[in-house]
C-alpha positions in Angstrom: 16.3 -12.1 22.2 17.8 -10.4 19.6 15.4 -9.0 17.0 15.8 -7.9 13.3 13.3 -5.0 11.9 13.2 -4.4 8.5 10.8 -2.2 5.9 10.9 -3.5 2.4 8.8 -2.8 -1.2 7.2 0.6 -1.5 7.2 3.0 1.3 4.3 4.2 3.0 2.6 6.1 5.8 2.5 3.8 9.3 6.0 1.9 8.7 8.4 4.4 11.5 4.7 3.6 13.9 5.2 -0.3 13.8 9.2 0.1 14.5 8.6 2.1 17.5 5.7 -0.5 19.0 7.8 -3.7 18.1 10.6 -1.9 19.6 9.2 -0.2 23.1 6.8 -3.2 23.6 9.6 -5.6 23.3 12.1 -3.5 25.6 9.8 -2.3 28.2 7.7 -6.3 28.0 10.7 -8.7 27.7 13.8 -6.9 27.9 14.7 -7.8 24.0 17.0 -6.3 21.8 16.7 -4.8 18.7 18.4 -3.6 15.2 17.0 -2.7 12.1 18.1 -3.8 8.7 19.0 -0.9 6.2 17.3 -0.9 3.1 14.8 -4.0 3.4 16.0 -7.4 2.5 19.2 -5.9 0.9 20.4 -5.3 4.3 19.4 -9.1 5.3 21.8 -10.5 2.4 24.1 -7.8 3.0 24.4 -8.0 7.1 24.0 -3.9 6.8 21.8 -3.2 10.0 21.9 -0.2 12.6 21.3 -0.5 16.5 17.3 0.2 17.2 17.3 1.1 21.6 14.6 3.0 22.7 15.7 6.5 22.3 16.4 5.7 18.9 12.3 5.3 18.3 11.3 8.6 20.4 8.3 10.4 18.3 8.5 8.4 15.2 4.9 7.4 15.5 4.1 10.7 13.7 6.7 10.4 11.0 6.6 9.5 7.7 8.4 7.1 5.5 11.0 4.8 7.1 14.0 5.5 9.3 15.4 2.3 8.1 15.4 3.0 4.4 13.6 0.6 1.7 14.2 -1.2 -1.7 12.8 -4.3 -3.8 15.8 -6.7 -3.1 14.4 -10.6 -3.3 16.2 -12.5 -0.3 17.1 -15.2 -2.5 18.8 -13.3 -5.1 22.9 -12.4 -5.3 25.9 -14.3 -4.1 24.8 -13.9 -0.1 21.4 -14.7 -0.6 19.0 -17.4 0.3 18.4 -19.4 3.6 21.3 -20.8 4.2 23.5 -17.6 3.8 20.7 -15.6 6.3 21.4 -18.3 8.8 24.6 -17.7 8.7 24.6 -13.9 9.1 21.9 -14.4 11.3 24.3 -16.8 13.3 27.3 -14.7 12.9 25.5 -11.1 14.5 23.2 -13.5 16.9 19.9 -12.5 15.5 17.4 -14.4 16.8 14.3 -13.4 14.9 13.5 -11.6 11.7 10.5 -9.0 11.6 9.6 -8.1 7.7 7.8 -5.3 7.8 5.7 -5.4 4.0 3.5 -6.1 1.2 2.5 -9.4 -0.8 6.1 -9.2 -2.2 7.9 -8.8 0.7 5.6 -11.3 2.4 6.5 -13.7 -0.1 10.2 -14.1 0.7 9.3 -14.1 4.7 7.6 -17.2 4.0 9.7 -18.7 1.6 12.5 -18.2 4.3 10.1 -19.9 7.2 9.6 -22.8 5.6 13.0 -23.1 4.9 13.7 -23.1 8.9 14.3 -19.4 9.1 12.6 -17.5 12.3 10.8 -15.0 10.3 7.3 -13.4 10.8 6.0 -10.4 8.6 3.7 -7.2 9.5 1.4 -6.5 6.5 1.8 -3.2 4.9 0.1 -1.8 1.4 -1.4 1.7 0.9 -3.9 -0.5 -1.8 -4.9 -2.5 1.0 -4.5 -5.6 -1.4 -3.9 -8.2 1.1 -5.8 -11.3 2.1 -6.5 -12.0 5.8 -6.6 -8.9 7.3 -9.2 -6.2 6.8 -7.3 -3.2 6.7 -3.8 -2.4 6.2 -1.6 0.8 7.5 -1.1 3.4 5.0 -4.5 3.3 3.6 -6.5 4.9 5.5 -3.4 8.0 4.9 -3.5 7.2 1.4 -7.6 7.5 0.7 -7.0 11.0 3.1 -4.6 12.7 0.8 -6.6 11.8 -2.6 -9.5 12.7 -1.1 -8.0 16.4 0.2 -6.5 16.8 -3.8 -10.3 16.0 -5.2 -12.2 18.5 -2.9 -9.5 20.8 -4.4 -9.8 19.5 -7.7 -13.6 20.2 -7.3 -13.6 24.0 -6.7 -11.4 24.6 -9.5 -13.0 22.9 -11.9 -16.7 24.5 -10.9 -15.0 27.4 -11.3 -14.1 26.9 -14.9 -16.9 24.7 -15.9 -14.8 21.7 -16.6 -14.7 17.9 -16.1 -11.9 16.9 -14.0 -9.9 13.2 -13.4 -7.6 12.5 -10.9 -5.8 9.7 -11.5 -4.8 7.5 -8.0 -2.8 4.5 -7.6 -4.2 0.7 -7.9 -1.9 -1.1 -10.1 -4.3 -4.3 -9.7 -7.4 -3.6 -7.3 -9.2 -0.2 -7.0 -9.7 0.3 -2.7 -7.8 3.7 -3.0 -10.0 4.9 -6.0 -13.1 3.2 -4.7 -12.4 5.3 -1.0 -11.5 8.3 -2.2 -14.0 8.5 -5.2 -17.0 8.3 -2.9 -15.5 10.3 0.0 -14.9 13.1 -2.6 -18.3 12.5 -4.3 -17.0 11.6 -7.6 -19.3 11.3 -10.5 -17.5 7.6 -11.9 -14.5 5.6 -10.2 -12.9 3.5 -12.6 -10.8 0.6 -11.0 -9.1 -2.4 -12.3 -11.5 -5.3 -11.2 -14.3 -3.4 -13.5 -14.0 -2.7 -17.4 -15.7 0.6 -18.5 -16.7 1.8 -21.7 -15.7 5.0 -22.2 -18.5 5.8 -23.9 -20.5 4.7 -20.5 -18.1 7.3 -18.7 -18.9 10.1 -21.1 -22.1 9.4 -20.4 -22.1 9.8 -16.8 -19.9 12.8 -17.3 -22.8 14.1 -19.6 -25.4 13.5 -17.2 -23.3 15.6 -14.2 -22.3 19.0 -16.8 -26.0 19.2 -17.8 -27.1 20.1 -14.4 -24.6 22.6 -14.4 -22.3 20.9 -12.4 -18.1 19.9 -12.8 -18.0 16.3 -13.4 -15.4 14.5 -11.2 -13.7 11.3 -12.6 -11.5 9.3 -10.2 -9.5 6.4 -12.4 -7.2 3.7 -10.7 -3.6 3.5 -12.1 -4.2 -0.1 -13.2 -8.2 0.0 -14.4 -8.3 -1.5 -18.0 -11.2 0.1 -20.5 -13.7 -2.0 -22.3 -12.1 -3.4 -25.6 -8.7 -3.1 -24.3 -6.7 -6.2 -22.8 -3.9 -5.0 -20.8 -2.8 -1.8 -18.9 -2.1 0.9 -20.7 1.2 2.3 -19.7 4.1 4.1 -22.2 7.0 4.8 -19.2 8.9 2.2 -19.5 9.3 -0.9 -16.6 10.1 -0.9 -13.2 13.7 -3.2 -12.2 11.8 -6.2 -11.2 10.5 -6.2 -14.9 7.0 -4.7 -14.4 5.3 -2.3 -16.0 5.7 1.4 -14.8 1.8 2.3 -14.3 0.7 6.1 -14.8 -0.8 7.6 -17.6 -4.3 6.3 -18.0 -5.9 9.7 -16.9 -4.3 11.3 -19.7 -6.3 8.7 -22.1 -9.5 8.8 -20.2 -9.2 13.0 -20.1 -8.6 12.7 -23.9 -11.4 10.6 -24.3 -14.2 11.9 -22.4 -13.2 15.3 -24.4 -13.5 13.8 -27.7 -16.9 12.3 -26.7 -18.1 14.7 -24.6 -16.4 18.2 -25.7 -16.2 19.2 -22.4 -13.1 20.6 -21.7 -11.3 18.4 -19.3 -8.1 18.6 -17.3 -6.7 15.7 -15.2 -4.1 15.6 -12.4 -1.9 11.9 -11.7 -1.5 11.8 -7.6 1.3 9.7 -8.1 3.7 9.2 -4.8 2.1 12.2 -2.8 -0.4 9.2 -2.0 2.7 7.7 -0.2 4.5 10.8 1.8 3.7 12.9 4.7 2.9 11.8 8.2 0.4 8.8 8.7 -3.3 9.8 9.7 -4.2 9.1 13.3 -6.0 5.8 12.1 -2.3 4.5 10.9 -0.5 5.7 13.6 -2.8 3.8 15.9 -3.1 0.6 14.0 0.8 0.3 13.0 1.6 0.7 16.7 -1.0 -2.2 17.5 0.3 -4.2 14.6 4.2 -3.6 16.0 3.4 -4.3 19.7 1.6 -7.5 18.5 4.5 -9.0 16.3 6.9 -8.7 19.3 4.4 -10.8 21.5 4.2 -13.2 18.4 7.9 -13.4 18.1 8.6 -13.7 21.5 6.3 -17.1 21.2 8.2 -18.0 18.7 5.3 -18.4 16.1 7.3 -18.5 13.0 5.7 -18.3 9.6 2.9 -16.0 10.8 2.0 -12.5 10.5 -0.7 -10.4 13.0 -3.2 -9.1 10.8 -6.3 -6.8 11.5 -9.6 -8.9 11.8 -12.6 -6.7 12.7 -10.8 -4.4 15.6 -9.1 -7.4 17.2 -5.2 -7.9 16.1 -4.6 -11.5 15.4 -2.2 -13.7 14.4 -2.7 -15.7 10.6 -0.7 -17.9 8.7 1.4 -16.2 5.6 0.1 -18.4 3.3 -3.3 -17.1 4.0 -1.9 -13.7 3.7 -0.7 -14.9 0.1 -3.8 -16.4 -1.3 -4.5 -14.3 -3.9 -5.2 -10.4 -3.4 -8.1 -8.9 -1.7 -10.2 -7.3 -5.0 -13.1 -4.9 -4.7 -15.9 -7.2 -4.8 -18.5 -6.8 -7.1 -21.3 -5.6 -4.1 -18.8 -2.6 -3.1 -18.9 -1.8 -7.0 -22.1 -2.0 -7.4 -22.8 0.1 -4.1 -20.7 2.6 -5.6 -22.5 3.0 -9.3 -25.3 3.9 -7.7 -23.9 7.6 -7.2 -22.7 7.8 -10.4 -24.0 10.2 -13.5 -27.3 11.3 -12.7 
């Protein structure tokens, strides 16, 4: 067989691991070929792909980003899009199989192209770890390691000058990275989007933390909405796919936890640093898994599916489980979490 590999939606820590076990698996296990789509689906629509053999994926387990590039083109969209244009070029460069390699977006038009016929099967990836029917996703586990290394520095310098400090992470709709992160750094409140805050009740835990001499730390998720407020709050503008362009809500909670508090407070936005730099040994290890299984799964032609992390076992689940909604911080893990807030 001839196999397709592409990386699509945001970038993140684990996708150059799950190229090089789709690819060595399927070489070494069933003598398949490989090439890898430039630039996600854009290079699908456009028939842009680059030769993958094995000495192509030497040592990528350990490096970041994506050799084949990235971008949030939709399948369906342009003059060369849709199913029946795929199967064409698909026909034309005698691709058997299409790998997508992303998140719930990405996922999305994988399945969309399945049911329409397509041989497609998808590999979940999300540093928010957002998606339904698998328990963990790649890039996570790298993405809670990097916040959490910022807020022990974040810590010292603000004991050192007696302030309150918030780091602001991403989360544009649930809160697993702020949630992680907050209470591997021992933060003092996490703020996340499934759970609306007063700031009042965060000035309060911050109060609670300076008056035993300590530097509160605030940890706030990109997308967390405050009490008496009904959308995001977000003044950069919007993203090409019409969204809004998150980042900014540590400025107002810093702002506002001085004016309640008058504690002088500093915060720091974390931004895409959560997505570069080398995968942690976690994400190296599952990403390979995760590419080894896809090749078995496409080499049984189970079309429509993606392999998914359950437990420690690596299965194999319908998309439209995958795409049921996203996987939100429940209320228990919140709850856990308050506990260690303020006092």
């Amino acid at each position: 067989m001839k196999i397709g590999l592409l990386t699509s939606g945001g970038d993140c820590p684990g996708l150059n691991a799950v190229i090089r076990g789709a690819v060595l698996n399927g070489v070494k296990t069933y003598g398949h070929e490989f090439v890898g789509f430039r630039d996600g689906w854009r290079g699908v629509v456009e028939g842009d792909y680059m030769d993958l053999p094995r000495t192509k994926v030497r040592g990528l387990a350990r490096q970041g980003g994506t050799i084949l590039g990235t971008s949030r083109t939709n399948p369906f969209d342009g003059p060369n899009g849709g199913p029946e244009n795929i199967e064409i070029m698909m026909e034309r460069n005698e691709i058997d199989a299409i790998v997508a390699i992303g998140g719930e977006g990405t996922l999305a038009g994988a399945k969309r192209l399945a049911d329409a016929g397509l041989p497609v099967v998808g590999v979940p990836k999300t540093i928010d770890n957002d998606l339904q029917a698998t328990d963990y996703t790649f890039g996570f586990d790298t993405a809670v390691s990097i916040a959490t290394d910022a807020m022990d520095r974040l810590r010292t310098t603000g004991e050192s000058h007696h302030r309150a400090m918030v780091a602001e992470v991403m989360g544009r709709h649930v809160g697993w990275i702020a949630l992680h992160s907050g209470m591997s750094a021992g933060a003092h409140a996490v703020l996340i989007p499934e759970q609306q805050v007063s700031m009042e009740q965060v000035a309060k835990w911050v109060s609670e933390v300076h008056e035993r001499g300590r530097s509160p730390l605030v940890v706030v998720a990109e997308g967390f909405i405050p009490e008496g407020f009904d959308e995001v709050l977000h003044n950069k503008g919007v993203e090409k796919d019409g969204r809004p362009r998150l980042g900014g809500i540590g400025d107002y909670v810093t702002q506002e936890i001085e004016r309640l508090t008058g504690i002088e407070t500093r915060n720091t936005i974390l931004g895409h640093i959560q997505r570069g730099g080398a995968p942690t040994g976690f994400d190296r290890v599952l990403a390979t898994r995760l590419g080894m299984a896809v090749t078995d799964m496409v080499h049984d032609k189970e079309w429509g599916k993606m392999v998914a992390l359950q437990g420690t076992e690596i299965n194999r689940v319908d998309l439209s489980v995958a795409l049921d909604g996203l996987k939100t911080v429940p209320q228990h893990r919140w709850e856990e979490a308050k506990v260690l807030f303020g006092r």
